[in-house]
C-alpha distance (Angstrom), angle and dihedral (degrees) to the residues before:
residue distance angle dihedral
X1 . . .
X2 3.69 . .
X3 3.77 90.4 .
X4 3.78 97.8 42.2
X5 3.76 90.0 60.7
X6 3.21 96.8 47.3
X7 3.54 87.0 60.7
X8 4.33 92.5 -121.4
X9 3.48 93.9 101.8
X10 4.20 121.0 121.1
X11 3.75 100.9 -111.1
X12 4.60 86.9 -170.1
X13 4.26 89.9 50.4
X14 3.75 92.0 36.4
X15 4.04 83.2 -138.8
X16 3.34 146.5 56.1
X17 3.97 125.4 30.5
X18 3.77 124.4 -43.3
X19 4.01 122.1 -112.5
X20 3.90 93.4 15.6
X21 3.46 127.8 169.9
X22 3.94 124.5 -140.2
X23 3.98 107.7 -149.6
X24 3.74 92.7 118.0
X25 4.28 89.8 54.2
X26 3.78 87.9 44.3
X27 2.96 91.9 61.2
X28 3.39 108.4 44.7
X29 4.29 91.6 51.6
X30 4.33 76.1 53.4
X31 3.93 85.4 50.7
X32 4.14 90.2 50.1
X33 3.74 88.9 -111.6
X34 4.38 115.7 139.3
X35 3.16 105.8 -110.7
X36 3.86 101.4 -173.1
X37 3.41 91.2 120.7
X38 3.86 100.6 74.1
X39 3.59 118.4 -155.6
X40 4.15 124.8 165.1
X41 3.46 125.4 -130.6
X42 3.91 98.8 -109.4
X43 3.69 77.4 51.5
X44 3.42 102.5 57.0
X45 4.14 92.3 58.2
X46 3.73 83.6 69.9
X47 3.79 97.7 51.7
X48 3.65 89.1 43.4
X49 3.79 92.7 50.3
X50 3.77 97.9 41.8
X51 3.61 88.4 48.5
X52 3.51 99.7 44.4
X53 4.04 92.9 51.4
X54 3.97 84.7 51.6
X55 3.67 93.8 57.6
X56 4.16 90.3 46.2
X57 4.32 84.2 54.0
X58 3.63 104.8 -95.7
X59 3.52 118.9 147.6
X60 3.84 120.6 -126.6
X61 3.36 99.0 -110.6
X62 3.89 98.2 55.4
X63 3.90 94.0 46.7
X64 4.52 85.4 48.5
X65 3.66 82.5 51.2
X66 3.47 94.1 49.1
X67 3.79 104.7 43.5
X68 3.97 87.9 48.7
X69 3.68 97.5 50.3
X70 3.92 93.2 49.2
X71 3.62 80.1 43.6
X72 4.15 87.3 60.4
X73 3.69 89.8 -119.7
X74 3.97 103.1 142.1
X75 4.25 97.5 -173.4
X76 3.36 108.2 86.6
X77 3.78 117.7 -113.3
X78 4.28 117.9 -151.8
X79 3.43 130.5 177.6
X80 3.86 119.1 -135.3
X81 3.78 91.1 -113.2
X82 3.90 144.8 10.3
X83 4.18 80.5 -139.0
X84 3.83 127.7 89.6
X85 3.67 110.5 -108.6
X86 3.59 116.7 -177.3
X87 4.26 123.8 -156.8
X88 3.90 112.8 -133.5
X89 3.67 120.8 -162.8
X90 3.86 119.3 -167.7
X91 4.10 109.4 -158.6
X92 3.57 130.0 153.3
X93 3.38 92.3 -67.6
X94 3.52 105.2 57.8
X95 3.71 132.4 -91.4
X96 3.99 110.5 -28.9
X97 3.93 130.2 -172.0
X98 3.71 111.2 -107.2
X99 3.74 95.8 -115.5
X100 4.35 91.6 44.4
X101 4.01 79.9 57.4
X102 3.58 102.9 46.1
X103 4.05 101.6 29.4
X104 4.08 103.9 26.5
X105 4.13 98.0 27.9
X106 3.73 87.9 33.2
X107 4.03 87.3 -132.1
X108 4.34 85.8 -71.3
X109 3.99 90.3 126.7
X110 4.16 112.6 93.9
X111 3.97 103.0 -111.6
X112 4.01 110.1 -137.8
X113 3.61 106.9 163.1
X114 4.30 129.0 18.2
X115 3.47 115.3 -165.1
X116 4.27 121.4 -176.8
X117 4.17 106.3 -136.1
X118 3.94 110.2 -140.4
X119 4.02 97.4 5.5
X120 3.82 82.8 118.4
X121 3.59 93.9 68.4
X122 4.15 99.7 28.2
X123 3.45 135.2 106.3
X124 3.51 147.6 -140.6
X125 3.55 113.7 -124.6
X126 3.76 120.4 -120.3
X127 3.38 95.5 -124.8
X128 4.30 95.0 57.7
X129 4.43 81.7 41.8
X130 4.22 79.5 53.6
X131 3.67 98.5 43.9
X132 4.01 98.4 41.7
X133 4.30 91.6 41.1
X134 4.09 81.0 52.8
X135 3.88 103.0 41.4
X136 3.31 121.8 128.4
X137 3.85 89.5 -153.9
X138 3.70 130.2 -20.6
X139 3.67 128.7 -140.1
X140 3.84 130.2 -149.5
X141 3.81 107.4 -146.8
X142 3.82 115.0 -124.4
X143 4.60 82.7 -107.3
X144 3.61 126.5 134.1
X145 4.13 101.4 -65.8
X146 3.91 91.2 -152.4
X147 3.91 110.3 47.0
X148 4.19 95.1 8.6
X149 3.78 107.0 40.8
X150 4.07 89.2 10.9
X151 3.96 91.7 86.3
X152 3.36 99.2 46.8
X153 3.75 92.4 51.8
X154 3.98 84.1 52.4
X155 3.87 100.2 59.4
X156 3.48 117.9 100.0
X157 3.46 121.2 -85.7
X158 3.65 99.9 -3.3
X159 3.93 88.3 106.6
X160 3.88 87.0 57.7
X161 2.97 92.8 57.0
X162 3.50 107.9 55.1
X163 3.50 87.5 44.9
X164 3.70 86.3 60.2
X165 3.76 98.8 51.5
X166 3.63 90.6 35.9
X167 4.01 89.4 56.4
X168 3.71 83.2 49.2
X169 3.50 103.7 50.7
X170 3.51 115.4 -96.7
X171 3.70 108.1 132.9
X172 3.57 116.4 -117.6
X173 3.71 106.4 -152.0
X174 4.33 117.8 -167.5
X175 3.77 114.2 -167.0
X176 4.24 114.3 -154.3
X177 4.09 114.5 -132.8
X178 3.54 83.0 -167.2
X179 3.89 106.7 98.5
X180 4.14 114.7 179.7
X181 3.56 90.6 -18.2
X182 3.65 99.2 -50.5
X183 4.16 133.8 85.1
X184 3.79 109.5 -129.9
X185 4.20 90.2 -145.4
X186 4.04 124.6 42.5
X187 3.42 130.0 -27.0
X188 3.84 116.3 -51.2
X189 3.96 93.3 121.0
X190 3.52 98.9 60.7
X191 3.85 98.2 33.8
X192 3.92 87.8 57.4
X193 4.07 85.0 48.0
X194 3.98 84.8 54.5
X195 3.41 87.2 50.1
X196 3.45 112.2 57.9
X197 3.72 93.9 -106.1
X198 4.16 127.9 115.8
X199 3.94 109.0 -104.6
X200 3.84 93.4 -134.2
X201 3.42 141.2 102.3
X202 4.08 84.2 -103.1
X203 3.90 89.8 58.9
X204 3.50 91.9 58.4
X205 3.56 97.3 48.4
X206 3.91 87.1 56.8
X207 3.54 88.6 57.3
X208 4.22 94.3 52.5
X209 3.21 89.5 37.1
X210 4.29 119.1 126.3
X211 4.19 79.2 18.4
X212 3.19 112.8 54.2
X213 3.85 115.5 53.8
X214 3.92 101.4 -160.4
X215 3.49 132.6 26.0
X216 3.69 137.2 -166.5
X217 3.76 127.4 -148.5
X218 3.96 129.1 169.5
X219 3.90 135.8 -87.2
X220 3.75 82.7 -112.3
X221 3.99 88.1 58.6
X222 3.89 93.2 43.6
X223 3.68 89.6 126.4
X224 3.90 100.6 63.3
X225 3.44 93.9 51.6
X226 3.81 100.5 96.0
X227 4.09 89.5 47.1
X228 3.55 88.8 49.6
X229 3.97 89.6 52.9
X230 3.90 88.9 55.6
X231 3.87 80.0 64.2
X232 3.97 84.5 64.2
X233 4.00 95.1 -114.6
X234 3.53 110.4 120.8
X235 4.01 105.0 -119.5
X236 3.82 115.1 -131.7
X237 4.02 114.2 -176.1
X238 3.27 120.3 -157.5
X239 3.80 144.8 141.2
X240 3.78 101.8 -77.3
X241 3.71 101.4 170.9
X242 3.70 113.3 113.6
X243 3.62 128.8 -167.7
X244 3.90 114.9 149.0
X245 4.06 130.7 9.0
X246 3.69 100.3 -83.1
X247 4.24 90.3 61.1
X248 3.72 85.0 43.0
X249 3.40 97.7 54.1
X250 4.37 87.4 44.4
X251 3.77 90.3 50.1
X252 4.40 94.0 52.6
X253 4.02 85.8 45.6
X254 3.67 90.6 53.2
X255 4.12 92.5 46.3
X256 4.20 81.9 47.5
X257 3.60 87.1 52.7
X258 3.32 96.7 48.3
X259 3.52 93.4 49.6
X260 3.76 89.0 48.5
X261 3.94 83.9 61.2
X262 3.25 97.2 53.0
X263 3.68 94.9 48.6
X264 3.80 88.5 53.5
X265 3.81 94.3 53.8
């Protein structure tokens, strides 16, 4: 995120910085290390900063601040939790660390079972309790709802809270990354499949549903719109698919717009 609005990110890997170099992964493959994991060498300065300020006592959310505003990035970037939470995917083949599923398996093992190491004992920061009791509306991002949005939805309190502003007023707008029954990045169709849920814009809906208060689907998923009203979520179609700036850009104005709506009702 930081990255992408900074405008460094690598639009053709969807991660990571654009125009990297890979010396420092090179050499580790040389050195007999795995190198599965990929990270760039502009890259790397982050993770070796970040880490580095961790070890001296920062907290996570003061070193994400940091990096973004030397970065130039003027939103401000939070993570859910000061806390280590780790994702935990049970396949066929045992229990597997979210990032040896998605990077090493390359997300081809059935998911049955996610589990979220530590969110017993985490916390939400004060300053995410702050932003999302004083939000004028609040967006769910169009991201995988189980493993993505799924451990957010787990920390303490945070469901309170958007109870709370949802009971007064602020819309709460959910976007699906399902589009026709598919997601366009990762693996969030088949691991709701896996999990007993429908793989359809509908399917996600159900799982928003009594917390988000609007939710917005694509043209190609026009016709679930009035079952996914019955949930209560007002349905908003509209072309979801983004691919450059400019359809990035038309998708937020249509969230804002829907937000506007709701504000209005």
């Amino acid at each position: 995120m930081t990255y992408t609005l900074a405008g460094l990110d690598d639009p053709v890997r969807g991660w990571g910085l654009r125009d990297e170099s890979w010396i420092v992964a090179g050499q580790l493959g040389r050195l007999g290390e795995e190198t599965w994991f990929q990270l760039g060498d502009r890259d790397i300065a982050t993770h070796i900063v970040r880490t580095a300020r961790l070890r001296a006592g920062a907290s996570l959310s003061d070193i994400t601040l940091a990096i973004a505003r030397s970065l130039g990035v003027r939103a401000t970037i939070l993570p859910m939790s000061n806390d280590d939470v780790r994702t935990e995917l049970l396949t066929d083949d045992g229990w597997l660390a979210f990032q040896e599923y998605f990077v090493h398996r390359h997300q081809e093992p059935a998911v049955r079972e996610v589990r979220f190491v530590g969110i017993d004992r985490a916390q939400a920061t004060a300053r995410v309790r702050g932003e999302l009791g004083f939000a004028d509306g609040i967006v769910i991002g169009p991201s995988n709802p189980i493993v993505s949005i799924g451990p957010i939805l787990a920390l303490e309190g945070i469901r309170e809270l958007l109870e709370t502003a949802r009971r007064g007023g602020v819309p709460i707008v959910a976007v699906s990354p399902i589009v026709a029954g598919k997601a366009l990045k990762g693996p969030a169709d088949r691991m709701l499949a896996s999990l007993g849920h429908e793989p359809t814009a509908l399917g996600v809906a159900r799982l928003y549903a009594g917390l988000a208060t609007g939710f917005v689907l694509d043209v190609a998923d026009a016709a679930l719109a009035p079952e996914i009203a019955r949930l209560g979520l007002r349905a908003f179609v509209v072309d979801t698919i983004m691919t450059d700036d400019p359809s990035r850009v038309a998708v937020a104005r249509s969230i804002l717009d829907a937000i506007a709506e709701l504000r209005a009702a």
